[in-house]
N, C-alpha and C positions, 0 to 999 in steps of 0.2 A: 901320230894318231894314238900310237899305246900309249903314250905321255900325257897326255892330253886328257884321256879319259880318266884318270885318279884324277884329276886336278876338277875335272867338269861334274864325277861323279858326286866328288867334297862340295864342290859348289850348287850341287842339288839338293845333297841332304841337309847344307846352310838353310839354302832357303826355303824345305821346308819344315825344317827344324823354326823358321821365323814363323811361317805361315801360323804354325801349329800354336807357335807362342801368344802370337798374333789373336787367333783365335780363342784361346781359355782367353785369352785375357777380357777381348769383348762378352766373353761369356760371363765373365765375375761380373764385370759391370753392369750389367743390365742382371744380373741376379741381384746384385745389390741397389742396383735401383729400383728393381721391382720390391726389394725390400724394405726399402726406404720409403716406397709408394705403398705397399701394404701397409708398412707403419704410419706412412701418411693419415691413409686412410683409415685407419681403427684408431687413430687419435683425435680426425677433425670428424670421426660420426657422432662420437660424445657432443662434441661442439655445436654438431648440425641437432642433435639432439636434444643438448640443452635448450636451444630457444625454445625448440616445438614444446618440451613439455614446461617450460613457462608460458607459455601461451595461452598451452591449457589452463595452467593453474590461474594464467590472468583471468581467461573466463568464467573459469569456474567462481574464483571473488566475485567476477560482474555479476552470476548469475543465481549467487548466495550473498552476498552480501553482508557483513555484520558489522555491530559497533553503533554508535548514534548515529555517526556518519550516512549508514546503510538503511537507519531506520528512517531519518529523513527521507534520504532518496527514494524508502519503497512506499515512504503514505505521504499523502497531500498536503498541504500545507493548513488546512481546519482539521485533518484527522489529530491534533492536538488534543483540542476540544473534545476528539469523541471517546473519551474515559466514561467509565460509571458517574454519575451522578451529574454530571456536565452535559450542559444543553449546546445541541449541535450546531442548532440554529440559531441566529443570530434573534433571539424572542424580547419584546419590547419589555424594558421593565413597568412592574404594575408596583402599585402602594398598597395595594391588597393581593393579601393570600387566593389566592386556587382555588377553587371546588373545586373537592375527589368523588370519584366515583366508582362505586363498585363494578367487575369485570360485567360488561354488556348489560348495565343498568344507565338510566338516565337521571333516577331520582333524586332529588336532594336530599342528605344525608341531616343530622344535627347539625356536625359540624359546619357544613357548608352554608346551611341557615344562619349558624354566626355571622359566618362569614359575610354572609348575605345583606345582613344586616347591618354592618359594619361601613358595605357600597351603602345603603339604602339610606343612611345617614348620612353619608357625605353627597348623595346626590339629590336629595333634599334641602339641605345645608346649598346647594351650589346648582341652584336650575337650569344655569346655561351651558352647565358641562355636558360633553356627550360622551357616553360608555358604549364601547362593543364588547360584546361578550365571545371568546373565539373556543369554540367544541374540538376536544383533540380526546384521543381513543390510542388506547396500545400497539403494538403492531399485529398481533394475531385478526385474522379476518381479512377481506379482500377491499381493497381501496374502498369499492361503491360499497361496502356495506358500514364501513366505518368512518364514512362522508358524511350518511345518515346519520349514523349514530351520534356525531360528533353534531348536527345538527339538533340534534334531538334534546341532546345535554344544553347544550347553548340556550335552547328556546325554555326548556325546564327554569333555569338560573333566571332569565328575562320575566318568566311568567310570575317566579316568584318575588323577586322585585318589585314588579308593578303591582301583588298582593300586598306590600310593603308600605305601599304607596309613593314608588315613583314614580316619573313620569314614561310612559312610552315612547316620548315623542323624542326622547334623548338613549334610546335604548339602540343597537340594532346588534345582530349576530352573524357568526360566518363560522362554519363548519372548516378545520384544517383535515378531517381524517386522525391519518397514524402517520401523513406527511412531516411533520413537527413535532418528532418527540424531546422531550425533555432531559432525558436519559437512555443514551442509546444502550443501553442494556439490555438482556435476551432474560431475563429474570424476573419472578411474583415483583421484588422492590423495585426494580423499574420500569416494570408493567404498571403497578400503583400510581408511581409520578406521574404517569400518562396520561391517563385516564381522568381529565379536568378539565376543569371550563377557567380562563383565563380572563381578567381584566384588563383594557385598554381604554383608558382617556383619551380621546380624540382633540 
């Protein structure tokens, strides 16, 4: 028995001399895997973060847009057309010029008398042709009031005609308003454009 116990006692503190070994050692590892996993992790945040903030920045292109590219995609496909001096609408070509008209006037000017005269001999010259005379107005004023007005202008242009001595019976008129301008401009010069009576041969 007193033999015994050196020998049993050596074989206790082996084993837990292992235990103990045993133990840090599990301890390292999992410290270093935790380390390894923290570094994991502070290196695939970057990662999870780069998409997100390209994401953003995709959106934010969607939602700014630039380049031709962008300028297509944000206007219509006639918003081409709608520069100063270019007519938006698709307007019938005439062989005569325009009567102009001063801002919410309907009168016939000089000029527009030329002009006038200029139809009044080709529809003379050509009896069986038919003219409409089409009334357009600027955009300032409310629809109905520049339907009139556009009216107004149209029937002046016809009345002076037939002082002309054309015929009536080949005349007729149609009010567009500020629906058809000519120059979708916000400006006196393409306010001016506007504000005409147009020629269409029938």
């Amino acid at each position: 028995m007193k033999r015994s116990f050196p020998w049993k006692r050596a074989a206790l503190a082996l084993l837990i001399s292992a235990l103990v070994a045993a133990g840090c050692a599990k301890k390292q590892t999992v410290k270093s895997e935790g380390a390894a996993g923290g570094a994991g992790t502070t290196a695939a945040a970057p990662a999870a973060t780069a998409p997100g903030a390209g994401d953003v920045k995709e959106s934010a292109v969607k939602e700014t847009p630039s380049g031709p590219a962008a300028a297509s995609a944000e206007q219509p496909a006639t918003a081409a057309a709608a520069a100063p001096g270019v007519a938006v609408t698709e307007e019938k070509l005439s062989q005569f010029d325009d009567v102009r008209f001063d801002f919410d006037k309907s009168e016939v000017k000089e000029d527009g008398r030329r002009t006038c005269q200029v139809v009044a001999d080709y529809m003379k010259k050509n009896p069986g042709a038919k003219l409409q005379v089409e009334g357009h107005c600027d955009e300032r004023g409310t629809s109905e009031y520049n339907m009139a007005l556009g009216e107004r202008r149209a029937t002046a242009v016809t009345t002076y005609l037939v002082s002309l001595g054309v015929s009536k019976a080949g005349l007729s008129t149609v009010s567009f308003g500020k629906e058809k301008p000519l120059d979708p401009g916000h400006d006196e010069g393409a306010w001016a454009k506007n504000r005409r009576a147009h020629f269409v041969l029938k």
